[in-house]
N, C-alpha and C positions, 0 to 999 in steps of 0.2 A: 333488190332495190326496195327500200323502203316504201310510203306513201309521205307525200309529201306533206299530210297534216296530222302523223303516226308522233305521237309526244314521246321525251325517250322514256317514260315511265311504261305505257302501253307497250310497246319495245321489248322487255324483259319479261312478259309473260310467258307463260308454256307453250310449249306449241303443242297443240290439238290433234291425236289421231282421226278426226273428223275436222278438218280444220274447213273456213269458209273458200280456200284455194279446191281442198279433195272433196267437199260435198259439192262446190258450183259444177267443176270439172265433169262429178260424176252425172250430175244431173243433164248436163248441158250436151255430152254424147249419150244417153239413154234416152232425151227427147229427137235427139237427131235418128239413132235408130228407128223409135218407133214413128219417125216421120216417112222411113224409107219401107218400113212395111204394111203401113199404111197405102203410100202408093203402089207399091208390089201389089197389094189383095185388092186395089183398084183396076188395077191395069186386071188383073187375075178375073176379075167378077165382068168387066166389060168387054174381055176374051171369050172364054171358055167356062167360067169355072165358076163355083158356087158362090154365093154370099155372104157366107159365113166368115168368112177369114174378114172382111170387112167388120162385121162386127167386130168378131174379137179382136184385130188391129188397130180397131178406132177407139174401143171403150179402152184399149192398154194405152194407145196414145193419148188420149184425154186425160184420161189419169196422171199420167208423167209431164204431160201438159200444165194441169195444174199446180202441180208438184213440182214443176220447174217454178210460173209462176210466183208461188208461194217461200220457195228459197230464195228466187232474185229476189225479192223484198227483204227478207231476211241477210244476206251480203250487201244488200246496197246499202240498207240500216248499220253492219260491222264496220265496210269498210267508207263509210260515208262517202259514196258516190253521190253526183251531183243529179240535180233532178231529169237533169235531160239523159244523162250516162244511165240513171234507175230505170229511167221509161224504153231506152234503149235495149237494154238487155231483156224487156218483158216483152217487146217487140219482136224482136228476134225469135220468139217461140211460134210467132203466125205463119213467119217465111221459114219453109225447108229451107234443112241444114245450115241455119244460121246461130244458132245456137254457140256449138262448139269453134265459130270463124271468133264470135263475141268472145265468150271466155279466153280461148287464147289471146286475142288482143288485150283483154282485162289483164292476163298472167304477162305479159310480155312488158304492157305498163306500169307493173309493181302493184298492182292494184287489186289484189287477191289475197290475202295474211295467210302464214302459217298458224296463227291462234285469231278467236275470239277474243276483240277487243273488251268487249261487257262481259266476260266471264270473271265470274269471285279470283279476288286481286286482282281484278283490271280496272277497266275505265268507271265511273257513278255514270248510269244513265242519265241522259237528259230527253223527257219528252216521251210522252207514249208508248213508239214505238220501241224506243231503247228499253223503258222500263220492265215493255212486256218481250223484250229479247235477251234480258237481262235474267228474267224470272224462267225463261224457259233454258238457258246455257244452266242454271244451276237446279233444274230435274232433267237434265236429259233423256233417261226414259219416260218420264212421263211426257216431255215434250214430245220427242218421236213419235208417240200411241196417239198424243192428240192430234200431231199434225194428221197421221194414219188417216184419222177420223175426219178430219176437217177434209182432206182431197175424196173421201167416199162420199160423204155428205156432199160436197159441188159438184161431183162427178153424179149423185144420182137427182138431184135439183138438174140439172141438165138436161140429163136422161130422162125427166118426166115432162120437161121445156117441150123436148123435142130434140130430134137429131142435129147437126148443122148442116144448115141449106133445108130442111125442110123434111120429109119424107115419109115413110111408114112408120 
């Protein structure tokens, strides 16, 4: 199923071995995981068991946190999702396992492409965020490393914040 504001020029593009359907998908069950070991090293630390796995459960879900974050913007920007549908999906990373309940509802809606729209021979950006979605579909590696860089960098701005909720 198409989208219902997909032009048929947009239509006839490539389809994407990283497409914004396989990179949300991916991201949207890799936050739901690390939402569920996260509570596992919760439950583990307020049991029996050391601390540690908290950390390193929370600093991996943070990460992927973001990282989902930072992709939902990026699809909602492809597949012009509406503002409440964009803020939806970024919601969805507060509340366990809602993640992957959202993208599948997205994929069942037609509302997830097998290609980037703004990629070279597709759609002319319009607006900011297209232009600079636009710039990054055509370095894909270089985008990748900077995204990289961009979830280390608010991942550790975070980490200097403070924990969430507070603590040592």
């Amino acid at each position: 199923m198409a989208r219902p504001d997909q032009t048929a020029d947009s239509s006839v593009s490539t389809p994407s071995k990283l497409s914004p359907k396989r990179l949300y998908g991916f991201l949207a069950a890799a936050e739901m995981v690390t939402w569920a070991l996260l509570i596992i090293a919760m439950v583990i630390k307020y049991g029996v068991g050391p601390e540690i796995y908290v950390r390193i459960f929370g600093l991996t879900h943070g990460a992927v946190f973001i990282a989902y974050g930072l992709v939902t913007i990026f699809v909602w920007a492809n597949e012009r999702w509406s503002a409440s549908r964009g803020i939806l999906g970024l919601a969805t990373a507060i509340i366990p396992f809602a993640t992957l309940p959202f993208e599948r509802s997205m994929l069942r809606r037609g509302l997830l492409s097998d290609s980037w729209r703004l990629a070279p021979g597709g759609d002319a950006p319009r607006g900011l965020i297209e232009k600079i979605q636009a710039l990054a579909l055509r370095r894909p590696i270089l985008s990748v490393l900077a995204g990289v860089v961009l979830v280390v960098v608010i991942t550790s701005v975070l980490l200097y914040i403070g924990p969430p909720g507070g603590g040592n």
